[in-house]
C-alpha positions in Angstrom: 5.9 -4.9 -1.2 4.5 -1.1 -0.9 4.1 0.2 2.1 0.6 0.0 3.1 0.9 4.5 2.5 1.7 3.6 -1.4 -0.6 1.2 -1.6 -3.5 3.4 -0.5 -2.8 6.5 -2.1 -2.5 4.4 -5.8 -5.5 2.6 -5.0 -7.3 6.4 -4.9 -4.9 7.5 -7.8 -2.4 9.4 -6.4 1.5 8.6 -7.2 3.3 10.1 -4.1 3.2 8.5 -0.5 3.2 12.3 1.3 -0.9 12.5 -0.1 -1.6 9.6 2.2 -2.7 11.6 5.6 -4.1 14.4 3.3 -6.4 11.7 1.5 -9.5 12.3 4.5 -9.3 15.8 4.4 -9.2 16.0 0.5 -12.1 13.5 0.4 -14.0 14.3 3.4 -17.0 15.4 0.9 -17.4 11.9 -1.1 -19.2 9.2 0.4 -19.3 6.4 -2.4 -15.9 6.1 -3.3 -15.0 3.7 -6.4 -17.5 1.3 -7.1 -21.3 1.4 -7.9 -23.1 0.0 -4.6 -26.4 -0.3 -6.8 -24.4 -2.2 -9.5 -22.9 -4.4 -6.7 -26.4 -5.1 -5.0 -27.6 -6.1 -8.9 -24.8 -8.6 -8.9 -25.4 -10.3 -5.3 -29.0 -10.7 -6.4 -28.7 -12.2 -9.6 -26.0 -14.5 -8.5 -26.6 -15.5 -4.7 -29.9 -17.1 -3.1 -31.4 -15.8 0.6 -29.3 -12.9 0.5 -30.3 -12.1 4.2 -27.7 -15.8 5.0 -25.1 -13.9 3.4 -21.6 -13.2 4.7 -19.9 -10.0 2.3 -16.1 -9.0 2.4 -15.6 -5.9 1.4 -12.0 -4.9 1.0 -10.3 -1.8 0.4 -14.2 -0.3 1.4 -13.6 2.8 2.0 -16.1 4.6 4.1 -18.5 2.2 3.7 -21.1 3.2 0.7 -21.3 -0.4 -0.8 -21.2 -2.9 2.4 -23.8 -0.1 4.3 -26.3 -0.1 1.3 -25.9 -3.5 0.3 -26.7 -4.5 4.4 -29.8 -2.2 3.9 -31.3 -3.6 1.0 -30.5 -7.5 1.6 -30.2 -7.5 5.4 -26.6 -9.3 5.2 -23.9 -9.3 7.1 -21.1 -7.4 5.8 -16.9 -7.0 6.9 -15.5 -4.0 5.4 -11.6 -3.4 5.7 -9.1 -0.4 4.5 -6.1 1.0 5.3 -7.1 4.6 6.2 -8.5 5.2 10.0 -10.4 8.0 9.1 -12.1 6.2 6.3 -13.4 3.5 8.7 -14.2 5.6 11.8 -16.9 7.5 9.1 -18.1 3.9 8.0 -18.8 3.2 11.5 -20.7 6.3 11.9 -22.4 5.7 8.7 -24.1 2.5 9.1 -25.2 3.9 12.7 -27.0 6.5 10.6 -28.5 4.0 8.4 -29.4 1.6 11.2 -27.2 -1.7 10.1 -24.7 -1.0 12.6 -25.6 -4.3 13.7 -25.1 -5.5 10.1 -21.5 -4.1 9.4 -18.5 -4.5 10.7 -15.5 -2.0 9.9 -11.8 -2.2 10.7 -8.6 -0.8 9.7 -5.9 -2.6 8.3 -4.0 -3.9 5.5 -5.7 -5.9 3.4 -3.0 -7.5 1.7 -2.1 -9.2 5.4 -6.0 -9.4 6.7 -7.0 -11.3 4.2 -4.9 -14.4 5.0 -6.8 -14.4 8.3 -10.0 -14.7 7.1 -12.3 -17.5 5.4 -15.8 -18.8 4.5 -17.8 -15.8 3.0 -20.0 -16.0 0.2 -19.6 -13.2 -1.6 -16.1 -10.9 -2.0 -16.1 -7.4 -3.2 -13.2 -5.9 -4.5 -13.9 -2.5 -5.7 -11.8 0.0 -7.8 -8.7 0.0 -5.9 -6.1 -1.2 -8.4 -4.0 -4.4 -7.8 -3.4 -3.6 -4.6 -3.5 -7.8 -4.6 -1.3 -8.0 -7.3 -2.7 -9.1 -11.1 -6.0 -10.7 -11.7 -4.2 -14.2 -11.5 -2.2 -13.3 -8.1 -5.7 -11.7 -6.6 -8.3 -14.3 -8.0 -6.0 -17.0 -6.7 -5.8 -15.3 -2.8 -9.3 -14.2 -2.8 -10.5 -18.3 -3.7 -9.2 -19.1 -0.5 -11.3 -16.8 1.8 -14.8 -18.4 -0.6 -17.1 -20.6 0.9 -17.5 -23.3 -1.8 -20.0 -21.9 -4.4 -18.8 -18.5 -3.0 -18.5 -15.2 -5.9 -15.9 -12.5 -6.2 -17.0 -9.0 -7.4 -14.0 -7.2 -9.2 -15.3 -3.9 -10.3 -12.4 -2.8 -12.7 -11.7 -1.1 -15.9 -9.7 -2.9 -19.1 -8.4 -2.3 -22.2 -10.0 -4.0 -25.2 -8.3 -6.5 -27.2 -8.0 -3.8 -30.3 -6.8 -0.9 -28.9 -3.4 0.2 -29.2 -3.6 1.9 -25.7 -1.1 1.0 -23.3 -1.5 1.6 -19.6 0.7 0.4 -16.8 -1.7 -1.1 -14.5 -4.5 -1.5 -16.0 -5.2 -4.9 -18.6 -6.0 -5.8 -21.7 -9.5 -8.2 -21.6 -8.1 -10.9 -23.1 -4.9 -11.0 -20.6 -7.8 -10.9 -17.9 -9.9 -13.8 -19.2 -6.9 -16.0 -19.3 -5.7 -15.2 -15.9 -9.2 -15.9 -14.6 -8.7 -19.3 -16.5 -5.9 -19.7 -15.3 -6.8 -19.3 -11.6 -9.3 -21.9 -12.1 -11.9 -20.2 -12.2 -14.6 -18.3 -14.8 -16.4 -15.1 -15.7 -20.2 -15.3 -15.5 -21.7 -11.6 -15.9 -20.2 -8.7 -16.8 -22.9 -5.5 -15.5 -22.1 -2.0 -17.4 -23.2 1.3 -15.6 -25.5 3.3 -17.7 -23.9 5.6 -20.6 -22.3 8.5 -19.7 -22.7 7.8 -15.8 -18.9 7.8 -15.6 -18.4 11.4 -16.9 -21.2 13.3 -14.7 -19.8 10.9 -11.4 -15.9 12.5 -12.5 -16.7 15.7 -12.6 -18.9 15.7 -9.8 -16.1 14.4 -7.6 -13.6 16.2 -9.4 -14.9 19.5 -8.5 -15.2 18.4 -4.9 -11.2 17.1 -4.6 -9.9 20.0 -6.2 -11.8 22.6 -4.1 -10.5 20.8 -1.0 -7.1 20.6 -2.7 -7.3 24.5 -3.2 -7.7 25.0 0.3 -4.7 22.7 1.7 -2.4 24.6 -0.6 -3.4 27.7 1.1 -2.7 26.2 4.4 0.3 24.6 3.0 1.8 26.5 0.5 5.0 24.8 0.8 3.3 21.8 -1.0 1.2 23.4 -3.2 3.2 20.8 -5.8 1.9 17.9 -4.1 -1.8 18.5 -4.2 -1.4 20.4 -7.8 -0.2 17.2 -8.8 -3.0 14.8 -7.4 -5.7 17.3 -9.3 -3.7 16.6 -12.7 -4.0 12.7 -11.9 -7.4 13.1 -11.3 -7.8 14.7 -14.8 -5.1 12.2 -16.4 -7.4 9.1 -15.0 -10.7 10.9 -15.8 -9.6 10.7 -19.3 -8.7 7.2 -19.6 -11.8 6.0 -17.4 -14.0 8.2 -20.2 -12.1 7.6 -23.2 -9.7 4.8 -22.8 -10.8 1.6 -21.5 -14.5 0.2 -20.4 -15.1 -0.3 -17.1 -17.5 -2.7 -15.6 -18.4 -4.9 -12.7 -17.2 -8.4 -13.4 -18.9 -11.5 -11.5 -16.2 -14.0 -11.2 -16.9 -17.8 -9.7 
């Protein structure tokens, strides 16, 4: 298994461990990292009833964006986990801001342990962090056991369609997905798809923010000005292949 520094920095597309207590500081301008709350809240609706009875797991959340907006628009309760401290001390502060303090509840740790510890929520939201869970079977299959019966997984991911020649190492083909979901017993009912174009103007956006923060840590730290030189070039390299490559999308999975 990775160490839960690996694991963190691939889920936010880095490749080198030594990023990992650079990752707050690098990203302390982004809010609404990885998935689409909006496009999450569209999902819960369509697919749950009395969304104020609901209880959310968010995993790998971040600092908060989807479980705080989702808690403001349908009153639920929400459990958002991830690795990094800082990530969850400003989800804290967050839903205080937004007044659903007393819907939210953040904690650090690894997710890949936590999540044989918990059970019975209705609704699980895995959003744009890789297989930190392993593939689509090995995730699908944990995740089922922390569902209340009738219970929905969110997986907001990107995949590669069934024609395309492109290879990547971690991310699927669509086909390879819908048979693992088979296979794991269980069956894709929506697929939502953010509006045209959405996924270029959110890149550069946070693009320009990460490397302007990365511009300044290699003036403080010249000595690894290779390290964060680096993560901008992965940013650029996955920018690419989210634009060009593969389609992304929220997938409803029951």
């Amino acid at each position: 298994m990775k160490s839960i520094e690996e694991s963190a920095v691939s889920a936010l597309d880095g490749s080198d461990k030594e990023l990992f207590p650079f990752l707050p500081y690098i990203l302390q301008d982004l809010w609404e990292i990885g998935s689409d709350p909006l496009m999450i809240i569209e999902a819960i609706e369509k697919h749950t009833g009395q969304p104020s009875t609901l209880d959310i797991l968010d995993l790998g959340c971040g600092k908060g964006a989807v479980s705080i907006r989702v808690a403001e628009k349908l009153h639920c309760r929400c459990l958002g986990i991830d690795a990094i401290k800082e990530f969850v001390e400003e989800a804290k502060k967050k839903s205080l801001e937004h007044g659903v303090a007393n819907l939210c509840t953040f904690e650090q740790a690894d997710i890949r342990i936590r999540i044989d510890t918990l059970a019975s929520y209705d609704v699980v939201v895995l959003g744009s962090i890789g297989p930190v869970l392993g593939d689509c079977y090995s995730t699908l299959t944990r995740l089922s056991k922390v569902l209340k019966h009738g219970g929905i997984i969110i997986f907001d991911e990107g995949y590669i369609l069934p024609d395309s020649d492109y290879v990547h190492p971690q991310i699927m083909r669509k086909d390879a997905i819908l048979k693992q979901i088979k296979d794991a017993g269980m069956n894709l009912i929506d697929e939502l798809f953010g509006p045209p174009d959405a996924t270029r103007t959110s890149d550069d956006l946070i693009f320009d923010k990460i490397e302007h923060r990365c511009k300044e840590l290699i003036q403080k730290y010249p000595n690894k000005r290779s390290l964060f030189e680096d993560y901008c070039k992965k940013q650029i390299e996955e920018n690419d292949v989210l634009e060009n490559r593969i389609v992304c999308s929220t997938m409803v999975i029951k």
